[in-house]
Structure formats: C-alpha cells, structure tokens
C-alpha positions as CSV (number, residue, x, y, z in Angstrom):
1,X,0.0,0.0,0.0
2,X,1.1,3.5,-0.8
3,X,0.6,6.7,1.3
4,X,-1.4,9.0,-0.2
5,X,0.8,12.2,-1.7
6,X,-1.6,14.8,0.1
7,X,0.3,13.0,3.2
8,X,3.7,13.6,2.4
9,X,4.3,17.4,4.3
10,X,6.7,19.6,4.7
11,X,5.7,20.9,8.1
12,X,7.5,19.5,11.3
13,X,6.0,16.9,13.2
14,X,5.3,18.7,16.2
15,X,3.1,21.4,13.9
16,X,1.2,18.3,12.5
17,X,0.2,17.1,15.6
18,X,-0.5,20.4,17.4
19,X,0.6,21.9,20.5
20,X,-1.7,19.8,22.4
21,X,0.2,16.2,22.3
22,X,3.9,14.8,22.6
23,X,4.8,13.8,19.2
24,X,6.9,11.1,21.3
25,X,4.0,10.2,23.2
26,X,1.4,9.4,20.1
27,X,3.7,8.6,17.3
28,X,6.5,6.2,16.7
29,X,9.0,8.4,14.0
30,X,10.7,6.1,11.3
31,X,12.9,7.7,8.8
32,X,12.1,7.2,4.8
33,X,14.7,7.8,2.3
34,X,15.1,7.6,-1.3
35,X,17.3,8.6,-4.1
36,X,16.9,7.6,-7.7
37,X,19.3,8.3,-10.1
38,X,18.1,9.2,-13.7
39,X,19.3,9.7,-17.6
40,X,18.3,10.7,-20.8
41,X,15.0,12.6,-19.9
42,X,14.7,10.2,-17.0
43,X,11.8,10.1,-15.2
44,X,8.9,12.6,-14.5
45,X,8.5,13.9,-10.8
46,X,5.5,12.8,-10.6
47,X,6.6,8.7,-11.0
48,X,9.6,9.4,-8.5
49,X,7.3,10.8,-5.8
50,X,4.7,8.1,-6.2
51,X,8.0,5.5,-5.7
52,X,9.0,7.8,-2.5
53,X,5.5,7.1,-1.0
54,X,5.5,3.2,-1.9
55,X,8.4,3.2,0.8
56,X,6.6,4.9,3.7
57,X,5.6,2.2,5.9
58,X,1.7,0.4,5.5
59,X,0.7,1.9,8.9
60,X,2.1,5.4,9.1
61,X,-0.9,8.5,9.1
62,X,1.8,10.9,7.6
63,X,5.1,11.7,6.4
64,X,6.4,15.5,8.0
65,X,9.4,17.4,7.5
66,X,9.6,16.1,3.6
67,X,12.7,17.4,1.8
68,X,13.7,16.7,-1.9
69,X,17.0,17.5,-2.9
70,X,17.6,17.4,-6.6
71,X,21.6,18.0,-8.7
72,X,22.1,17.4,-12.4
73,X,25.4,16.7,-14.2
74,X,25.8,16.5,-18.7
75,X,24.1,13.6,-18.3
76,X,22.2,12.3,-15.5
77,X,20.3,13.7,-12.6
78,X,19.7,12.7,-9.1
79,X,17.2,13.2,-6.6
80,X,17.2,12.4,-3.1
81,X,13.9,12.4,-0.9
82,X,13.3,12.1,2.8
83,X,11.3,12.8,5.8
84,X,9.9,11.4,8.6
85,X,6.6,8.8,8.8
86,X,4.5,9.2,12.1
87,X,3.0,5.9,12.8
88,X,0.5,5.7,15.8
89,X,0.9,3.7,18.7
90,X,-2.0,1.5,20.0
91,X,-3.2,2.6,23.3
C-alpha cells in the first residue's frame, strides 16, 4: 500500500500534531529515504514521488518534514527524498 501524496508534508512533526500532544508520546518516528538516479529525460516527478511514497511504511498517518534534494550533471540527474513517517501507537 502506498501513502497517499496529500500526506507527504513539509511541516514539522510537532506542527502536525498540534501543540496539544507529545509527538513522542502518540507517534513512533521512522525515517524514509530515497534517491533515484536518472538519464536521458529520466523520469517525470510525478513517478519518483509516487515510488517515495510506496516506501513509507503500511501503517504510518503521515510523512512530516519532507525534503527533496535534486543536482544534475551533462548527463544524468539525481534526486534524493526524505522525511519522517509518524505511525500511531495503540493505546
């Protein structure tokens, strides 16, 4: 199963949960990464950020403080995406 993209934020986590609650206290925080190297027109965004999401895990609400970090060369391009999947913990 894949995330939905409207999960994947760029706010922290402690602004997605509110000022209300722990992060630490609701969430367990995994770390997703992924870089993808490309060439000759490579791949659209689009495709890269759906393969991003496929590797947040099956049981996290959201992924905060997404990043992308993207560098070229003559003939290939890279980009590098991470952030940080809140998955609840069972009370």
């Amino acid at each position: 199963m894949t995330i939905a993209l409207d999960k994947i934020l760029t706010m922290s986590a402690q602004d997605y949960v509110g000022s209300g609650l722990k992060v630490k206290d609701g969430y367990n925080m995994v770390g997703v990464h992924f870089l993808v190297e490309a060439s000759g027109g490579g791949e659209i965004l689009s495709k890269i950020i759906n393969k991003f999401a496929s590797q947040v895990p099956d049981n996290a609400e959201a992924v905060v403080n997404y990043q992308t970090i993207t560098s070229a060369n003559k003939y290939r391009f890279y980009v590098q995406m991470s952030g940080t999947a809140l998955i609840p913990k069972r009370a």
